[in-house]
C-alpha positions as CSV (number, residue, x, y, z in Angstrom):
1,X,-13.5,11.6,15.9
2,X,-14.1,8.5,18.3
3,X,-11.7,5.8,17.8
4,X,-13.4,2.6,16.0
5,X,-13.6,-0.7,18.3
6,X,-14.6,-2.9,15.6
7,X,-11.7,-4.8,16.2
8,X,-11.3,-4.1,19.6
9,X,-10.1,-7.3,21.6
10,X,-8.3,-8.6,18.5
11,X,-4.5,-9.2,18.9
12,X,-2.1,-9.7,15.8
13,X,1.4,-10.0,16.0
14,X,3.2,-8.7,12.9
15,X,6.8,-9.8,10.9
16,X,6.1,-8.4,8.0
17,X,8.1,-5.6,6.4
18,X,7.7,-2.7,3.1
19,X,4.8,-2.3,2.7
20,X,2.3,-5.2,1.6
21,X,2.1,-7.0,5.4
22,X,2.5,-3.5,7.0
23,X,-0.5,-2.2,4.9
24,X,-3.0,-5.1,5.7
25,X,-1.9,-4.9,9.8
26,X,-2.5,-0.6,9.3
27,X,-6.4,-1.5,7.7
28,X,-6.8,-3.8,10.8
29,X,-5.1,-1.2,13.7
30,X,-7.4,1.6,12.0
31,X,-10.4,-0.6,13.1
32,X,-8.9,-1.0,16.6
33,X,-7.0,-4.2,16.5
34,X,-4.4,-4.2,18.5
35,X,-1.3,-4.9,16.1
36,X,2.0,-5.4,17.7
37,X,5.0,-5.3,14.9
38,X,7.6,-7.3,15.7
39,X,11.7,-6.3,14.6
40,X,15.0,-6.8,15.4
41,X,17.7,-4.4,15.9
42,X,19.9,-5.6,13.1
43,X,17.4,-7.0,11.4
44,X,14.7,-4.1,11.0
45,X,11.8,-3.5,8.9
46,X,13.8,-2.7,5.2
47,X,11.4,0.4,4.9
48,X,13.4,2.0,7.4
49,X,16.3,1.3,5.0
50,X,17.7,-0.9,2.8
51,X,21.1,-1.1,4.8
52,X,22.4,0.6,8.0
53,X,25.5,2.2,8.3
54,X,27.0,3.9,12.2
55,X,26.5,7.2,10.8
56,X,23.0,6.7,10.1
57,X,22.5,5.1,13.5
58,X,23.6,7.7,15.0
59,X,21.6,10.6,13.3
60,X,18.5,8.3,14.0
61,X,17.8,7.4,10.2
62,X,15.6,4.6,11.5
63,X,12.9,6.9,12.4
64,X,13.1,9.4,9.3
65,X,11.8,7.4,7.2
66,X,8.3,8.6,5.3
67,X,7.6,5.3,4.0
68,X,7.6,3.6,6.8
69,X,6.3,6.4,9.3
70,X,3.2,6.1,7.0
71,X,2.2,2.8,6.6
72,X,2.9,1.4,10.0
73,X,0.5,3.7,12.6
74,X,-1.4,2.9,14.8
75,X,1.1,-0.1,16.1
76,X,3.1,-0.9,18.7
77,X,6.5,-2.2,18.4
78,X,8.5,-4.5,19.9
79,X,12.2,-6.0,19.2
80,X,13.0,-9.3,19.2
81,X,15.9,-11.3,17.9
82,X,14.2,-14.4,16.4
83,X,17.6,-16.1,15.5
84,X,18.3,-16.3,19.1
85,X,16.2,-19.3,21.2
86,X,15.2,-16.7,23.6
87,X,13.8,-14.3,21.4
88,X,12.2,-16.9,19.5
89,X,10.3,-18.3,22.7
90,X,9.0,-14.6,23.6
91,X,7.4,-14.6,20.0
92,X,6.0,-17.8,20.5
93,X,4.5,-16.7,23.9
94,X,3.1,-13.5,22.1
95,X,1.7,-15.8,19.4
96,X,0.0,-17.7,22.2
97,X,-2.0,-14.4,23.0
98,X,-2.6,-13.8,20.4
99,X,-5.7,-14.0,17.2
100,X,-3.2,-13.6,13.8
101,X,-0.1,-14.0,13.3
102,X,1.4,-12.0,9.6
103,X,4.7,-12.2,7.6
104,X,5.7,-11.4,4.5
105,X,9.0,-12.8,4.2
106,X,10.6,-14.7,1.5
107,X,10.0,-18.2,1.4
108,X,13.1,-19.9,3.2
109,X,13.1,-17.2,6.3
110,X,10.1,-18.5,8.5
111,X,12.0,-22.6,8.1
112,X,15.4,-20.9,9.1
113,X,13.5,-19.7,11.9
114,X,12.4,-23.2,13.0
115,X,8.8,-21.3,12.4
116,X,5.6,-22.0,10.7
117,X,1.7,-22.0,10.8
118,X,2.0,-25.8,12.3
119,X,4.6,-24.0,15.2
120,X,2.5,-21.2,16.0
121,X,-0.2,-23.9,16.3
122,X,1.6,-26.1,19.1
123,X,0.9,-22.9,20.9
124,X,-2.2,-21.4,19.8
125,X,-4.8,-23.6,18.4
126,X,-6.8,-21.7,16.4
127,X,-3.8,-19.4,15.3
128,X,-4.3,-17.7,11.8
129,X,-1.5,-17.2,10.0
130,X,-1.3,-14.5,6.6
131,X,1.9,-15.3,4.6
132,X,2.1,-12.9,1.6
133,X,4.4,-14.3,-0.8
134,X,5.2,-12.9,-4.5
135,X,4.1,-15.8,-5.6
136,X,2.5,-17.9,-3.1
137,X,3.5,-20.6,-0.4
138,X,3.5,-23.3,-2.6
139,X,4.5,-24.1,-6.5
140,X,7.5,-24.0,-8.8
141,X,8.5,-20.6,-7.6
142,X,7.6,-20.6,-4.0
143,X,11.3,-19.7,-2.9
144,X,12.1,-16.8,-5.4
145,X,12.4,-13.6,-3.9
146,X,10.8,-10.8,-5.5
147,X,9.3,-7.0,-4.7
148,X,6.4,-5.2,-5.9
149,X,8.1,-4.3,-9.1
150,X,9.0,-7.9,-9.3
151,X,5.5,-8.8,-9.0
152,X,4.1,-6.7,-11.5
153,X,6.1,-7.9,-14.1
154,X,5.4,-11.1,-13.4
155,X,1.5,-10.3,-14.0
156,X,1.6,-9.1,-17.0
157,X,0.9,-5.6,-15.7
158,X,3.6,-4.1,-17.8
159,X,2.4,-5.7,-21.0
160,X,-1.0,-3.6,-20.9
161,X,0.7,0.0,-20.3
162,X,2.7,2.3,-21.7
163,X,2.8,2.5,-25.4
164,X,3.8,0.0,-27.9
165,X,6.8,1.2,-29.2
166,X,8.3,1.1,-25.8
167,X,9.3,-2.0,-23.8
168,X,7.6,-2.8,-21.0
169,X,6.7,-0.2,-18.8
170,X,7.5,-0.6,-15.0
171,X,5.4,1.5,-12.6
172,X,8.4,1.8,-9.9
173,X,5.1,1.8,-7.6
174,X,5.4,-1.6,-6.2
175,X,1.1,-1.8,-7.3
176,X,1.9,-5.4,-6.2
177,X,2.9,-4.7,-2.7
178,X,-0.2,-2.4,-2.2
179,X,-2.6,-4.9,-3.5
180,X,-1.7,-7.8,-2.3
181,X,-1.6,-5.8,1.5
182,X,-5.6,-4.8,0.2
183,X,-6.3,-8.2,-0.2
184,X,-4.1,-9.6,3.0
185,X,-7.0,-7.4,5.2
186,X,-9.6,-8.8,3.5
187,X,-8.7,-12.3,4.1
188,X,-7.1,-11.7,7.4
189,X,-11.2,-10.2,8.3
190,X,-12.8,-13.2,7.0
191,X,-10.4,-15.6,8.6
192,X,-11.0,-13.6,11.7
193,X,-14.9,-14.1,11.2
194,X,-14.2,-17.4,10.7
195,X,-12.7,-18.0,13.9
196,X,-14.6,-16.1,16.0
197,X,-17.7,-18.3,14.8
198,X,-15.9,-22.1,14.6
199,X,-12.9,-21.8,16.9
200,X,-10.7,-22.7,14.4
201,X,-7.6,-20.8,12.8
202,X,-6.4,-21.3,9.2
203,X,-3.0,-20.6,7.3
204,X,-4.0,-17.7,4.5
205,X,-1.5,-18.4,1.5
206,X,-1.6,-15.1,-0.5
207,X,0.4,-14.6,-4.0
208,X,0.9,-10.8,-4.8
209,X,1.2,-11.9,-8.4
210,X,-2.4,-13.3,-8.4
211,X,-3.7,-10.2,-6.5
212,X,-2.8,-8.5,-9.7
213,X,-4.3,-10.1,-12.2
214,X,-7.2,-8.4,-11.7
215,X,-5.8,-5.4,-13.5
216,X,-4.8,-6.6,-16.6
217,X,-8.0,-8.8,-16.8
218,X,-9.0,-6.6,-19.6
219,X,-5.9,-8.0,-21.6
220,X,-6.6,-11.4,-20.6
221,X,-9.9,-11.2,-22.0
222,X,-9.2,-9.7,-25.2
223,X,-6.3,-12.2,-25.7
224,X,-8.9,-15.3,-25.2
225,X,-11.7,-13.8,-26.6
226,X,-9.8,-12.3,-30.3
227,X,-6.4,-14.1,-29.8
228,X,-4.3,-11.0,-29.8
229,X,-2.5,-9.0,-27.3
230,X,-4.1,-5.8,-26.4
231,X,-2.5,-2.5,-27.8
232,X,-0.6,-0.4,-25.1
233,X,-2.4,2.9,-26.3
234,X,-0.6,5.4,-23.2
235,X,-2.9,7.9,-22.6
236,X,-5.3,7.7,-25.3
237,X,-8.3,5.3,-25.8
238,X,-9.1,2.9,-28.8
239,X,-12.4,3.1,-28.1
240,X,-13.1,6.7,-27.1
241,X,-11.7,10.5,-28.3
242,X,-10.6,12.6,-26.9
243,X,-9.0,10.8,-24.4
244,X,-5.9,12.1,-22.6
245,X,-3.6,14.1,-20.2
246,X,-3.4,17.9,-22.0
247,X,-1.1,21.1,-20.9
248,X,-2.1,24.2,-19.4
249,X,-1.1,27.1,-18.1
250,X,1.9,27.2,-16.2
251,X,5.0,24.8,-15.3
252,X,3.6,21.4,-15.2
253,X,0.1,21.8,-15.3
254,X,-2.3,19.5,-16.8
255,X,-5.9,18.5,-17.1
256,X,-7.0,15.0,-17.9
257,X,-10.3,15.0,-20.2
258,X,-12.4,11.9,-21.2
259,X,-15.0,12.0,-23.8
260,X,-17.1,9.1,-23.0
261,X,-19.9,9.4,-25.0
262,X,-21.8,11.6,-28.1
263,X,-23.7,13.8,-25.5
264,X,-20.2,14.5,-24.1
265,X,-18.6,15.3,-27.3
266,X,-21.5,17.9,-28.2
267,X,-21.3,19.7,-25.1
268,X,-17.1,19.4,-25.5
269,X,-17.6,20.8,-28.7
270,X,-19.7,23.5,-27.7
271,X,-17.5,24.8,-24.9
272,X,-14.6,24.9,-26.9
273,X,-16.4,26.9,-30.4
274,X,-14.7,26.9,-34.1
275,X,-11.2,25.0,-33.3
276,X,-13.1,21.7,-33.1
277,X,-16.0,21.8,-35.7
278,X,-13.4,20.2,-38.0
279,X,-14.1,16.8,-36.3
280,X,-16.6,15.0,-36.5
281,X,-17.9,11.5,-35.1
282,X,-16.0,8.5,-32.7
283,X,-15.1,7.6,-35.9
284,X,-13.9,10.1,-37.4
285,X,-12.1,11.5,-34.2
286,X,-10.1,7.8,-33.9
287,X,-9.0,8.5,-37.3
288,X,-7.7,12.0,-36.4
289,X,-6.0,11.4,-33.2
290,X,-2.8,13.5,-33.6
291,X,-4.5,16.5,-35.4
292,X,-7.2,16.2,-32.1
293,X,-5.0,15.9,-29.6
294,X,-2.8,19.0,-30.9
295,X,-6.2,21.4,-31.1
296,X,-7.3,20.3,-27.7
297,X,-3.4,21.0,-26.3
298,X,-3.6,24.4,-27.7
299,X,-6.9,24.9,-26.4
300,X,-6.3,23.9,-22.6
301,X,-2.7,25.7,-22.6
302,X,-3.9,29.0,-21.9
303,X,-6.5,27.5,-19.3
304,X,-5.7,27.5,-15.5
305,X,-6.1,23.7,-15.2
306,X,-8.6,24.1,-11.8
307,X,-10.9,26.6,-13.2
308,X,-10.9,24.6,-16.4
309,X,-11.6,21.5,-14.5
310,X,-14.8,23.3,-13.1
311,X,-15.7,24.6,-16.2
312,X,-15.9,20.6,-17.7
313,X,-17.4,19.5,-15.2
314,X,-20.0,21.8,-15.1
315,X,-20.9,20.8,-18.8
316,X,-20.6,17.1,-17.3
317,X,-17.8,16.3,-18.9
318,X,-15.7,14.1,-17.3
319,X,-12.6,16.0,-16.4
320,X,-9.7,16.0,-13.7
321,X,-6.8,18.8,-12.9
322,X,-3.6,16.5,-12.0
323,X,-1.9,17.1,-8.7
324,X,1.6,17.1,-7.8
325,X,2.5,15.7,-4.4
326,X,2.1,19.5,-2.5
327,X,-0.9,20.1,-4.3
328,X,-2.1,17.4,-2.8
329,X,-1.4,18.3,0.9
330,X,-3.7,21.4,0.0
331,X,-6.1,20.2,-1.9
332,X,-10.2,22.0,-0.8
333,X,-11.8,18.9,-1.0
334,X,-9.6,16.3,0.9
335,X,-9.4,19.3,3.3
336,X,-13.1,19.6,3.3
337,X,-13.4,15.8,4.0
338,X,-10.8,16.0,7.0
339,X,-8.7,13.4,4.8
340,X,-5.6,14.8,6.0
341,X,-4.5,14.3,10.2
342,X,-1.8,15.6,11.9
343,X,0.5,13.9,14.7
344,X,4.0,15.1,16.4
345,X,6.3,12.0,15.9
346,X,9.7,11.6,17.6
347,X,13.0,13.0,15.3
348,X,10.3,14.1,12.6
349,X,7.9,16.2,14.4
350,X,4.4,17.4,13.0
351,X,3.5,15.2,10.0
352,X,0.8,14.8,7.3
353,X,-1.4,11.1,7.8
354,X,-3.6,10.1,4.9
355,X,-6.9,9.1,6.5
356,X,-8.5,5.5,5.9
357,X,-10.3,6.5,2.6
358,X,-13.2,6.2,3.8
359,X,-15.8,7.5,7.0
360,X,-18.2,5.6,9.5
361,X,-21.2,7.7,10.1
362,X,-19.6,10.3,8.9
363,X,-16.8,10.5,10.8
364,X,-12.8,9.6,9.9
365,X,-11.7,6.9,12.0
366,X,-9.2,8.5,13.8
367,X,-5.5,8.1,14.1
368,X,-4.4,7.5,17.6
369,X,-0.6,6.8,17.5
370,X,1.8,8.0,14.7
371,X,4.1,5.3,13.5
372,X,6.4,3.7,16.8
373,X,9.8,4.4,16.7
374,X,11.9,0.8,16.7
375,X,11.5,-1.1,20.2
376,X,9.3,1.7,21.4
377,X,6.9,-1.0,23.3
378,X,9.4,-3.3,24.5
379,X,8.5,-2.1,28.0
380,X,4.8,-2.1,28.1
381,X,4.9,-5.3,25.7
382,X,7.0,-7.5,28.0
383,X,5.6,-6.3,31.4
384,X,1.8,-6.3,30.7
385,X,1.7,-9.4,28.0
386,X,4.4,-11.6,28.5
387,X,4.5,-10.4,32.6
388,X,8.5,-10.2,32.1
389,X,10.2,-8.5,35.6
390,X,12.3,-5.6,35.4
391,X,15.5,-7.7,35.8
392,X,14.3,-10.2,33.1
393,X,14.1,-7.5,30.9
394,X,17.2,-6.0,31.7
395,X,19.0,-8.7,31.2
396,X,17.4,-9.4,27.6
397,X,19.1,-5.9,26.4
398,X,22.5,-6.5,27.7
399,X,22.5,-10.3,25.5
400,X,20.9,-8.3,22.6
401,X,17.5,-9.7,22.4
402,X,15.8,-6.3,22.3
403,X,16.6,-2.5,22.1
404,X,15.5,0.5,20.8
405,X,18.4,1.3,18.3
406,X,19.8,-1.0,14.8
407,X,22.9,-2.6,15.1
408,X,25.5,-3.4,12.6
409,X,25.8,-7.0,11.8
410,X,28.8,-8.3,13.1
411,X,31.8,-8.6,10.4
């Protein structure tokens, strides 16, 4: 695997924290930007926990975390205190060598700060700065604090899942965070395209809500289109049968199976013989739903779901074998595509990286660095960048500007 320089020469300097900002900066490190994540040691990224306490300090919770040992390789790290003026002028320095600048906090952190896009301008003119907000940097809401969860509920997500009986369903997935981080590298590439061909930086405003609204587009549509909500159906289809999530053999085992079409349905009811010659067309299957489902359950319970999967697929019949998350570590074909890499971390050792999903020339971008532990690159970072002297840098650990370990607030 050779290490992609797509990006190479690019510079962005990254606040953000969980996992929307930290998503978009991992897209852009995969490519070879360099991406320098910026924390403090009592105010660290909140996907290395929620809330610090000495005894986690001191059993190095900071650096067990998978979340955020996932989503943030390829980095380096570096710790400033923002709320002090000398920690705030080393970020502004870095911003000043710098092509991006991201954040994702809520919206009264950056003023607090004394920082914004017009700030990191004064220093960098054609700075570009990517503020992901829940619901964007301007409007009614502009200050509420919100998560992914948050988010999704307030795009309607919830309203098109699930079943109707039951109130809304929450994913617990935070889809919002991971979309809006999708869409953050996007912009943040164009912007960067931009700038490279004008000179000229611009402020990206990015609403995690509105990245989400392309998924329940389909309930927006039928809403203006027939004036009614759509039906949360669960598993099952109003518009095609069979269409669901069915048992097999063994503890929680399942195969997913989608009849799309009449040429499906034929070959389905081939493979399977007598049990379901006593149904008949779409429409008559829609009408039978409970009756079809229960055949099809006993049919695929005695089936191994992975051979059975094979045997679908064989009859082109659109069919998937769930996985569970060891399953997945395992799994032939993300083995056979090298999805899967490897890399010793400090306190956690060997670990499992999911690839970028997807190869160049048919080879995985590779992944260089595993996530850095907190202030890892303070050294490097302040020496070779910001041409700090050993003293100087001494004497910004023993006021507290950076370190390589939380702190508890002060009482």
């Amino acid at each position: 695997m050779k290490a992609s320089s797509s990006l190479k020469g690019i510079r962005i300097i990254d606040l953000s924290m969980g996992w929307a900002g930290p998503l978009a900066a991992r897209n852009l490190a995969d490519l070879g930007a360099d991406v320098i994540k910026v924390e403090s040691c009592e105010n660290f990224d909140w996907w290395r926990s929620w809330e610090a306490t000495q005894e986690w300090i001191d059993e190095d919770g900071a650096e067990k975390s998978p979340a955020f040992n996932s989503v943030n390789r390829n980095n380096r790290n570096i710790t400033l205190d923002l709320s002090h003026p000398e920690g705030r002028e080393l970020l502004l320095k870095l911003v000043g060598r710098a092509n991006a600048v991201m954040e994702n906090f809520s919206g009264g952190v950056l003023p607090k700060l004394d920082l914004s896009y017009e700030v990191f301008k004064k220093v960098k003119e054609d700075i570009i700065l990517l503020s992901i907000h829940a619901f964007g940097s301007s409007g009614p809401w502009e200050m509420f604090r919100a998560y992914g969860s948050t988010a999704e509920q307030s795009s309607g997500l919830p309203h098109v899942n699930g079943i109707s009986s039951d109130p809304p369903m929450m994913h617990h997935i935070a889809y919002g965070d991971a979309v809006a981080g999708l869409n953050g590298a996007s912009a943040l590439l164009i912007a960067l395209r931009h700038q490279a061909k004008t000179g000229k930086g611009q402020f990206i405003d990015l609403s995690q809500v509105e990245s989400l609204l392309p998924l329940v587009a389909h309930g927006i549509t039928e809403f203006t289109a027939n004036g009614k909500e759509p039906e949360r159906n669960g598993n099952r289809s109003e518009f095609f049968a069979p269409h669901g999530v069915y048992p097999c053999e063994g503890e929680d085992k399942w195969i997913v199976i989608q009849i799309l079409n009449e040429d499906q349905w034929l070959s389905f009811q081939e493979l399977v013989g007598a049990p379901m010659q006593q149904f008949g067309n779409l429409e008559d299957r829609l009408s039978k739903l409970e009756d079809l489902d229960k055949t099809i359950s006993e049919w695929t319970s005695s089936k191994e779901a992975q051979k059975l999967m094979y045997v679908l697929q064989d009859a082109k019949i659109p069919a998937a074998a769930t996985h569970t998350m060891s399953t997945l570590l395992n799994d032939p074909h993300l083995n056979s595509r090298k999805f899967w890499q490897y890399l010793d971390r400090a306190v956690v050792g060997n670990q499992p990286n999911p690839s970028a999903p997807f190869k160049v020339n048919g080879e995985r971008l590779p992944i260089k660095t595993p996530a850095p532990t907190l202030g890892q690159h303070n050294q490097e970072i302040l020496t070779e960048i910001l041409e700090l002297n050993q003293k100087e840098i001494d004497r910004l650990e023993n006021i507290g500007i950076i370190g390589t370990k939380p702190k508890m607030p002060p009482p």
